[in-house]
N, C-alpha and C positions, 0 to 999 in steps of 0.2 A: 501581194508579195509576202513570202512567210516572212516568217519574225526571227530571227537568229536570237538560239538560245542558249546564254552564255553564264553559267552558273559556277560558284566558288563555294566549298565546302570549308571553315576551321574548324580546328579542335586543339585543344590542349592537357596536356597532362598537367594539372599545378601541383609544382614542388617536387616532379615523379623522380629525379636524381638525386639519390639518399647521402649522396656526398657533398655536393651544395647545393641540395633544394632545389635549384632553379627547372622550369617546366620546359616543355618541348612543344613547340608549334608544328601542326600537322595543319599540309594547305594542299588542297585537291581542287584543279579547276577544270571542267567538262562543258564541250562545247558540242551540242546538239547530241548530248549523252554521251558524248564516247570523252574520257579521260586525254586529255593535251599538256599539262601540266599537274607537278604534284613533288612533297618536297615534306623531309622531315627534318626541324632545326629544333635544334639546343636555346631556349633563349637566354639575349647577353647579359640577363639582370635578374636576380631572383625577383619572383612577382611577391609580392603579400596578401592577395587571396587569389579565388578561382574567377572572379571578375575579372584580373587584372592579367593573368594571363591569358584569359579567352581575349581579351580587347589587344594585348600584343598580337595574339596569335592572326584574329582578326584584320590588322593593320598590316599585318606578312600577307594574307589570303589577297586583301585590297591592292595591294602593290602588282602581285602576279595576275588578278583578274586585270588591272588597266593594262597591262602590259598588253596582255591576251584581247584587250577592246580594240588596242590601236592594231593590232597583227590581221583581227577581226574585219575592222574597216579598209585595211589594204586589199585584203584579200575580194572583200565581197561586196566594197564601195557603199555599206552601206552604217549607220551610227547601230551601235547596239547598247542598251543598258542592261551591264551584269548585277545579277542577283547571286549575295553575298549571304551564305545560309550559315546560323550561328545558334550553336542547342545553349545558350547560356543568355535570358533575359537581362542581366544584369549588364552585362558587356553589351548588349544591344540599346541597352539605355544609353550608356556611357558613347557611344559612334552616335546615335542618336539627337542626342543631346545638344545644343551647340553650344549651353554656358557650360563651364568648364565647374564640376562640382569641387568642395574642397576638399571631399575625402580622396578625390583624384588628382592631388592638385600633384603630387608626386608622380605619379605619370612622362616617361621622359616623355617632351616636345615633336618628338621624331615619329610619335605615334601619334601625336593625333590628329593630322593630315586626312585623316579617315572622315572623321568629323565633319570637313570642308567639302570632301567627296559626294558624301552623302547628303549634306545641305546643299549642292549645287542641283544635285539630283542625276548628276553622273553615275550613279550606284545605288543600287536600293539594297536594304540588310531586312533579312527574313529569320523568324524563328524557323530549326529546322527538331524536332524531336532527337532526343540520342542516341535511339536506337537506328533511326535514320540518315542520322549524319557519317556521309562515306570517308569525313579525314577519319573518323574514327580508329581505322586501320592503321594510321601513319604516326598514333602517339602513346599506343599502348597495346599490352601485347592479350592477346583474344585467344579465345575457346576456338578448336577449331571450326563448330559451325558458324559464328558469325563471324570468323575471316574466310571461309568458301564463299558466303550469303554476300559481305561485303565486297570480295575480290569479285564474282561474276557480277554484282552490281557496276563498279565502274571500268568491267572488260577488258581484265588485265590475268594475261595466262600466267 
């Protein structure tokens, strides 16, 4: 039986709104390659660094991916673990992680459900390169070759 393959892209611009700082979460989720879900938010708190917004943005990705597991499993009766692709090691620590660091301890509570996800092993979170990662498109604004390059990557006219 193939494998259903269900993959989440974040990204984040940190601080990219010069009027109150706060970063945008780009979440792009692709199931057997083609684009099914994707979505650009404002987040509701300024972050204070590029960890911490990859890790919101990440925790946005995580929510839409299970959404996308359970739609997954109705449809094709069968479990699937989405792979949650993040170009920011430090946020991958941080999901990673299960003791809760102190330089994180500020972190609102509502994010770090991801953590749980991830330790149950419902999710697995992968480094994805920057140049490779397709929210890319969804948080910041690009040269037009790597928004052509990105756009036919996740098959959207």
């Amino acid at each position: 039986t193939p494998t259903l393959a269900l993959v989440g892209f974040s990204d984040s611009d940190w601080a990219g709104d010069h009027s109150d700082r706060k970063s945008v979460s780009g979440s792009l989720v692709m199931f057997h390659g083609n684009a099914i879900s994707w979505s650009s938010r404002k987040q509701s708190s300024v972050a204070l660094s590029t960890a911490e917004a990859e890790y919101i943005a990440c925790a946005g990705t995580a929510t839409d991916l299970l959404h996308a597991k359970g739609v997954a499993y109705e449809l094709c009766d069968r479990t699937v673990v989405p792979v949650l692709q993040c170009d920011n090691q430090s946020a991958i620590k941080l999901v990673s992680s299960y003791q809760n660091s102190k330089r994180a301890k500020h972190i609102a509570i509502k994010f770090h459900f991801i953590k749980d996800v991830v330790a149950k092993k419902e999710m697995r979170i992968d480094f994805v390169k920057s140049q490779d990662n397709l929210a890319d498109i969804l948080t910041k604004p690009l040269g037009h070759v790597k928004f052509e390059t990105l756009r036919k990557m996740i098959k959207v006219v």
